[in-house]
C-alpha positions, -999 to +999 in steps of 0.1 A: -406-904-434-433-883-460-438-851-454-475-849-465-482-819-448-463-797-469-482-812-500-517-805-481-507-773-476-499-767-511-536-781-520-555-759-499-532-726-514-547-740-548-582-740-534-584-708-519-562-691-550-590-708-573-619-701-549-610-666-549-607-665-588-641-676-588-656-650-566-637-621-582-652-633-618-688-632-602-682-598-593-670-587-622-694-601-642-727-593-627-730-552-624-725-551-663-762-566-669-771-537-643-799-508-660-786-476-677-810-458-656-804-469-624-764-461-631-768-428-637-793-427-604-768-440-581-740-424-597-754-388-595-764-399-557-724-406-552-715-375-571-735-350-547-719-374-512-685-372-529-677-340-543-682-323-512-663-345-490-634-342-516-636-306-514-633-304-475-606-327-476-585-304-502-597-267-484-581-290-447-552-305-467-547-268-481-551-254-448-522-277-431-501-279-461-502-243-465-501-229-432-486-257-410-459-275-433-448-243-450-434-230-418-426-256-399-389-263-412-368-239-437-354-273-456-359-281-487-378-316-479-401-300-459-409-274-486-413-299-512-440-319-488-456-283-483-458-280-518-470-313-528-499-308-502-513-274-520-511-291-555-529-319-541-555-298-520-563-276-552-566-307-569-587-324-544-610-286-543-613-288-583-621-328-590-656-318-598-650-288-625-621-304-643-643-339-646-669-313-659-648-300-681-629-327-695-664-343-701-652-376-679-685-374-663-700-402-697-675-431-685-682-429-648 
């Protein structure tokens, strides 16, 4: 007795694995023809909607890391987690003056 569904299974994994290959290529391919203009456009659009939602994110991250996780436990893990959240909240609050800064603003 064959076992031919085993092999048809295989066949399909190969189509959809190729099929997907395909699809990722298109879109990789096709926004590098876009204009240098309209880049910049949409790019300084996302800047103003992202920035700020960023910074609200680090000021409530600081907010709970600080306040909330600091004093919750006296352990050393939970002061570690309470200090990871303030570097990453005062990260999150300064994205947009150390991308200034650094002058990363060219390769976006």
């Amino acid at each position: 007795m064959r076992k031919t569904g085993v092999w048809l299974q295989r066949g399909w994994a190969w189509v959809s694995f190729l099929g997907m290959l395909l699809v990722l290529f298109l879109m990789m391919t096709v926004p590098a023809f876009a204009a240098n203009e309209m880049k910049t456009l949409v790019m300084s659009v996302l800047e103003e909607i992202i920035y700020p939602i960023f910074s609200a994110i680090g000021v409530l991250l600081g907010a709970y890391g600080g306040l909330v996780l600091a004093f919750k436990n006296s352990d050393p893990d939970a002061q570690a987690r309470a200090t990871q959240a303030l570097v990453v909240a005062i990260a999150l609050v300064g994205i947009r003056v150390f991308i200034g800064n650094v002058h990363l603003e060219k390769y976006l």
